[in-house]
N, C-alpha and C positions, 0 to 999 in steps of 0.2 A: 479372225486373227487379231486385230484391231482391238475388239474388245476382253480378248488375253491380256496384251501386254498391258489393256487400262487395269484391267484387274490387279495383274501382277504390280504394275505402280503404286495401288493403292494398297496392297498390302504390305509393299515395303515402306511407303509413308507410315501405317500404322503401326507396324512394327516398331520403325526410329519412335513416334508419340512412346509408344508403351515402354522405351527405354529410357528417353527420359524423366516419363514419369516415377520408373523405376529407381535412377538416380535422386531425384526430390527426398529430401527429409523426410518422416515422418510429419512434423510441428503436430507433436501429440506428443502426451505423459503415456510413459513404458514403466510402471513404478512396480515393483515385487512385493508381493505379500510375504511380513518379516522382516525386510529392508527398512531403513532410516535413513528421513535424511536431512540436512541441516540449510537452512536460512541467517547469514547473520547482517545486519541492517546498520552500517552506522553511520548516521543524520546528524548533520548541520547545518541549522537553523539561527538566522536574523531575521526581525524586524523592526521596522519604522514607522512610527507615525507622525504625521506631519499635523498632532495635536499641539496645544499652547504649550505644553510639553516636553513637544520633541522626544516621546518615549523611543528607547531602544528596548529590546527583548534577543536576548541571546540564548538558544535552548541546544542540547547537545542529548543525542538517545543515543546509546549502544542496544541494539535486541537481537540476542538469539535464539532461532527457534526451533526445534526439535519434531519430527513429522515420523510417524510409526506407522506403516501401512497395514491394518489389520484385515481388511478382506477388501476383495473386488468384486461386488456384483453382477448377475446379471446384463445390469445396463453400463458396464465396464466405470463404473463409479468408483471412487478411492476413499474406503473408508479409513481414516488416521486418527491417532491421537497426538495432540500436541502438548510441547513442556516450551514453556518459557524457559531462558537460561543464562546465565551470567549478562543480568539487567543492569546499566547504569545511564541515569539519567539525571541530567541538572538545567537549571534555568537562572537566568540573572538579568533582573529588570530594576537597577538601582534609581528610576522613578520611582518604583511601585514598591519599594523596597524589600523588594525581593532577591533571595539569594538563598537557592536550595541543592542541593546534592545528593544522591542514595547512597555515593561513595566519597564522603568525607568524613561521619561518623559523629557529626554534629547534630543529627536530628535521628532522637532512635524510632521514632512513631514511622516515618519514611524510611529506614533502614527494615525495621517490621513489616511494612506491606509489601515492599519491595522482594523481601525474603517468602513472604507468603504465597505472591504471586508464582517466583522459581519453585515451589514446592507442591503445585495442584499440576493437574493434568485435566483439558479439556478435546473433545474431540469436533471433528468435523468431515464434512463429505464435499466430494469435488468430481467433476466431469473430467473425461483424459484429456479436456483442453485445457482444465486451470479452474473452470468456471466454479465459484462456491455455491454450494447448491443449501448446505446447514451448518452453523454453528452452534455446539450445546455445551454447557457445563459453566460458559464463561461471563455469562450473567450472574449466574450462581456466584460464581468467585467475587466478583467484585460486592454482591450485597453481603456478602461475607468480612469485605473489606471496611465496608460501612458501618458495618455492626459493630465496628470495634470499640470497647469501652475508654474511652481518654477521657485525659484533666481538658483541653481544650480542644471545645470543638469545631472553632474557625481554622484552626491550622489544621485539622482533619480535612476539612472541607476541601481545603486550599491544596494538599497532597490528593485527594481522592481526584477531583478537578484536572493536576496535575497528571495521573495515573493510566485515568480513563481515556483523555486524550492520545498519552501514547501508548497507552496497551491493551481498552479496552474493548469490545466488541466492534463498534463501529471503527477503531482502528485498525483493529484486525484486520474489519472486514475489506478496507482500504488496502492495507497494504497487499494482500492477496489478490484485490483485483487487478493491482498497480503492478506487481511483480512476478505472481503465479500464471494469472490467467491471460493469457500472448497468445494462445495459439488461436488457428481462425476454424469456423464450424467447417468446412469441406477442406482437403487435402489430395492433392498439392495444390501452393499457390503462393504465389512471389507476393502482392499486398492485400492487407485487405483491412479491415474496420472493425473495433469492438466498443460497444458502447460500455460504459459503466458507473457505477457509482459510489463518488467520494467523499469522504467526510474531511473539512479542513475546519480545524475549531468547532468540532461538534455541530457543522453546521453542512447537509448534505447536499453535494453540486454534483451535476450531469459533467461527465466529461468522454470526450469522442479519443481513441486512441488508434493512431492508425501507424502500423509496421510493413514494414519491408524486407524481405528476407535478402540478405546481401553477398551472402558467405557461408559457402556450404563446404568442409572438408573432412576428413576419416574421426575426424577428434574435437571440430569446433563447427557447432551452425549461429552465425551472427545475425541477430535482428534490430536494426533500428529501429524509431518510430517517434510519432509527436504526438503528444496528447495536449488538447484544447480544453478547458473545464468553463463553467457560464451556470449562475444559478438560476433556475428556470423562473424563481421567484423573488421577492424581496422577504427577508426575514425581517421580522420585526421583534424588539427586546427592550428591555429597563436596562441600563447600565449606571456606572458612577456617573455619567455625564447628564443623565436621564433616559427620555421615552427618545429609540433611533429604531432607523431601518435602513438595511446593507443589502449589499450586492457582491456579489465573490466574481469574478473573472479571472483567469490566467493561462499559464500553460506548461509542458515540461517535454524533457528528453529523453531519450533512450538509448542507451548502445546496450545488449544484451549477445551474451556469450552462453550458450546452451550446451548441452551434453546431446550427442546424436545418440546415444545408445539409450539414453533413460527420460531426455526430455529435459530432465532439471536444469534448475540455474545453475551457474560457474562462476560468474561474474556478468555486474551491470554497474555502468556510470550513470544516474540520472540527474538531470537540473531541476527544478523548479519555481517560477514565479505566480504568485499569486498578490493582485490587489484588489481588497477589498475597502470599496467607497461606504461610507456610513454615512448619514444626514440624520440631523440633528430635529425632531420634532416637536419634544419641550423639554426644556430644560432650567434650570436657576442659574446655570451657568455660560452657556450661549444659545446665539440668536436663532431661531425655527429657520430650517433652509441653510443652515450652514452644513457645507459638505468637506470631513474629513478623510485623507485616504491615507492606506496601510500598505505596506508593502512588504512582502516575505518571499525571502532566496532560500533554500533549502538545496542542499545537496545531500545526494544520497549515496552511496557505495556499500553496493549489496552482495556476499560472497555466499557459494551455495557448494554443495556435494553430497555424497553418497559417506553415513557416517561409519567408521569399520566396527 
C-alpha cells in the first residue's frame, strides 16, 4: 500500500513538472514559409578620445531590414532573403573634418551607394534559435560598391569605410548575433549563456551574452540580459598617429520584448560601452608606451514584426 501512494505521488509531481513545462515559452523562431518580417535599428552613437585632440565622433544609423522566409529545411533552418531599406546614416567628427549624410543631398557619390545597397537583395540561413549559420550575396554587393567609377577616390574610400562598418557583412553579422540570436540551445529554461562574435570598428571581439527570461504572458515574453565583450588578442595597425596596438573591452544591455507566437523581436532597449586602449609603438608624433583610451556609448532601439 505504501508503495501505491509513493507511486501515486510521484506521478502527480510529474505531472505538475510536465505542466509547467507546458506553460514555458517556446524561446525558439516559429517563422512561416512566405511570411516577412521586419527589423528596424536606430543607433546612437558617440565617442571620445582622450587624444592631444580631444577628438569627438558623433555617428547616427537608421536600418531597416526586411526578412522573406523562403523554405525550412529538414534541419528546421530558416532560409530568408533580405532587403536593406529606408537606410540613413551620418557622422560628424569636426577634428577630422568630417561631416557626412546619405540624407542631406550634399554628397551624391554616398546618396548612390546608399541607394544601391536599398536595391539588391542578399540571402541567409539561421537555426530556430537565431543562430546565423550563412550569409551570401552580400560581399558581392559591397565589391560592387567599390567598383564604382568616381572623380575621387579618397572620398570613395572614406564612404565605402563608412558603409561597411554599418552595413557590411561583418555588421550584419553582428547585429543578428546581438539581436536575432537570444534564444538558448535546449528549451525550457529561465537563463542561460550564448557566446558570440562581434565586430566593433571592423575589429572582431568575443563577447558572453547572458539572459534571463523574466516575463512570460499571452502576447509578451521579456528577456533581459548582459553581454560582456574582451578582445581575446591585441590588434596591431598603422594609423595617422603611426605603428599601435589596441585592446577593445566593454559591455552592453538588454531588455527584449518578443512575440510568443512567432519568436520575433517587438521591441528592445540596448546600452553599450566599449573602451578601446591603444598604445603607441612608433610613432613622429608620440612617445613608444604612450597609452590612449576611447570610449563609445552607443544606444540602440530596435523595433521588429510581422510585415502585412
Amino acid at each position: 500500500m505504501k508503495s501505491a501512494y509513493i507511486f501515486f505521488a510521484l506521478a502527480l509531481l510529474l505531472g505538475q513538472l510536465n505542466e509547467v513545462e507546458a506553460q514555458e515559452p517556446g524561446l525558439t523562431y516559429n517563422l512561416q514559409v512566405g511570411e516577412s518580417y521586419y527589423l528596424e535599428t536606430d543607433l546612437q552613437q558617440s565617442t571620445h578620445s582622450e587624444s592631444v585632440d580631444s577628438e569627438e565622433i558623433s555617428f547616427y544609423n537608421l536600418t531597416r531590414m526586411e526578412f522573406s522566409v523562403d523554405k525550412i529545411d529538414s534541419a528546421k533552418q530558416f532560409h530568408m532573403s533580405v532587403r536593406y531599406r529606408d537606410l540613413l546614416i551620418s557622422m560628424l567628427a569636426p577634428q577630422l573634418h568630417i561631416d557626412i549624410s546619405s540624407d542631406s543631398g550634399k554628397d551624391s557619390l554616398f546618396t548612390e551607394m546608399v541607394n544601391m545597397l536599398e536595391q539588391h537583395t542578399f540571402s541567409m540561413v539561421m537555426t530556430a534559435r537565431g543562430e546565423l549559420v550563412s550569409v551570401e550575396g552580400l560581399d558581392e554587393l559591397f565589391a560592387s560598391l567599390s567598383n564604382l567609377q568616381v572623380s575621387d577616390t579618397i572620398e570613395q574610400q572614406v564612404i565605402m569605410k563608412t558603409l561597411e562598418e554599418a552595413y557590411g557583412p561583418d555588421a550584419f553579422k553582428s547585429l543578428c548575433n546581438v539581436f536575432v540570436w537570444i534564444y538558448p540551445v535546449i528549451t525550457p529554461m529561465s537563463n542561460w549563456t550564448n557566446d558570440i562574435t562581434y565586430y566593433f570598428n571592423t575589429k572582431a571581439v568575443k563577447m558572453v551574452n547572458r539572459y534571463f527570461l523574466t516575463k512570460t504572458t499571452d502576447d509578451l515574453v521579456v528577456i533581459q540580459g548582459m553581454g560582456m565583450l574582451n578582445s581575446t588578442k591585441e590588434f596591431f595597425e598603422t594609423t595617422g598617429m603611426g605603428d599601435v596596438k589596441s585592446a577593445v573591452s566593454g559591455s552592453q544591455t538588454y531588455d527584449f520584448h518578443m512575440d510568443p507566437e512567432t519568436g520575433w523581436l517587438k521591441r528592445c532597449v540596448s546600452r553599450q560601452r566599449v573602451i578601446i586602449e591603444t598604445t603607441i609603438l612608433k610613432s613622429n608624433y608620440f612617445p613608444p608606451g604612450l597609452k590612449i583610451p576611447s570610449y563609445t556609448e552607443t544606444a540602440f532601439e530596435v523595433t521588429g514584426g510581422r510585415l502585412d
